[in-house]
C-alpha positions as CSV (number, residue, x, y, z in Angstrom):
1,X,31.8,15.2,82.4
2,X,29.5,15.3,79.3
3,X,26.9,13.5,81.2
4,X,26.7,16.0,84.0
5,X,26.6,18.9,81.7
6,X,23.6,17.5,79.6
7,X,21.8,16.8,83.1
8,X,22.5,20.5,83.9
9,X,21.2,21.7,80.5
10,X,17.5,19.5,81.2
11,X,17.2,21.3,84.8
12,X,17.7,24.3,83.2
13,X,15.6,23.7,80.1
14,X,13.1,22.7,82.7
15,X,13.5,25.7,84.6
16,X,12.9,27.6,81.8
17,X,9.4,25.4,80.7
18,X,8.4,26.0,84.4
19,X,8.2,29.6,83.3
20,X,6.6,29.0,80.7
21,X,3.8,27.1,82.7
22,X,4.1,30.4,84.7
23,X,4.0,32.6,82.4
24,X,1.9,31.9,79.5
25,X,-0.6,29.4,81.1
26,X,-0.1,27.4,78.7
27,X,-1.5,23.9,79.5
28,X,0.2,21.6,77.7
29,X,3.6,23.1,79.1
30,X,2.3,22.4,82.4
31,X,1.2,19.0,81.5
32,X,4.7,18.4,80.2
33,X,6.9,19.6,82.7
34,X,4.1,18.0,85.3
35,X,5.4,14.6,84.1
36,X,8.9,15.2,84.2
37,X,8.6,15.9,87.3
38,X,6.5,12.6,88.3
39,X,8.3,10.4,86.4
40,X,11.7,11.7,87.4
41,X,12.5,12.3,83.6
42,X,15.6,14.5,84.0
43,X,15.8,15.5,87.2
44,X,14.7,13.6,90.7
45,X,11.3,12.6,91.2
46,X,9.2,15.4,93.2
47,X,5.6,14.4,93.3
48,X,4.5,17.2,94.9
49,X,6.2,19.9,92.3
50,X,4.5,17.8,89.8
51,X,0.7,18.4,91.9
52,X,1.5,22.3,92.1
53,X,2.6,22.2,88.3
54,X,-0.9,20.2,87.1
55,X,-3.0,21.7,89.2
56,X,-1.3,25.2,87.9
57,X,-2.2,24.0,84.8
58,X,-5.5,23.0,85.6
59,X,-6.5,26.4,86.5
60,X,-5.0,27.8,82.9
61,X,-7.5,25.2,81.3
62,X,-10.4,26.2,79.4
63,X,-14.0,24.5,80.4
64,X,-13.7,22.0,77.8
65,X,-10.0,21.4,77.8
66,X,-9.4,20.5,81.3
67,X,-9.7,16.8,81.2
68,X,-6.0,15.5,81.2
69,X,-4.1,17.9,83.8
70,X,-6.9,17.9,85.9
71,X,-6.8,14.0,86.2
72,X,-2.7,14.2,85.8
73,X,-3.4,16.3,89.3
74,X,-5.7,14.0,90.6
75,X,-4.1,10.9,90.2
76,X,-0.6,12.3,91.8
77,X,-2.8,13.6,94.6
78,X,-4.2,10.3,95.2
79,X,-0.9,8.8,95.5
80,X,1.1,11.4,97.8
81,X,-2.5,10.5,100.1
82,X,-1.6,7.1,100.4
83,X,-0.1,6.1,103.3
């Protein structure tokens, strides 16, 4: 029973960060919730919420800033194109 209720408590932490990814466009947020998202840290692995969720944050980015969520988004594109 306690191990479900903590696993309920990270989706909705999570759910909450998303908003905040939303929200604020706040990069690092996105990068963050991006990965738990691709490395199934929490909740099931999606790698395509994880895309939408870097390349949201790659958008938020500033010129000089966009290095890591923009490759975070490239390399999860690169492997949902692999056959």
């Amino acid at each position: 029973m306690r191990e479900g209720r903590a696993a309920n408590t990270r989706v909705r932490s999570n759910t909450r960060v998303d908003g905040g990814c939303d929200l604020g466009g706040d990069v690092n947020v996105c990068d963050s919730l991006g990965e738990v998202y691709e490395y199934g840290r929490g909740v099931p692995v999606d790698k395509q919420r994880a895309l939408t969720i870097y390349e949201r944050g790659c958008t938020f980015a500033k010129p000089g800033a966009r290095g890591f969520v923009c490759e975070h988004a490239a390399r999860v594109r690169t492997v949902l194109a692999a056959p």
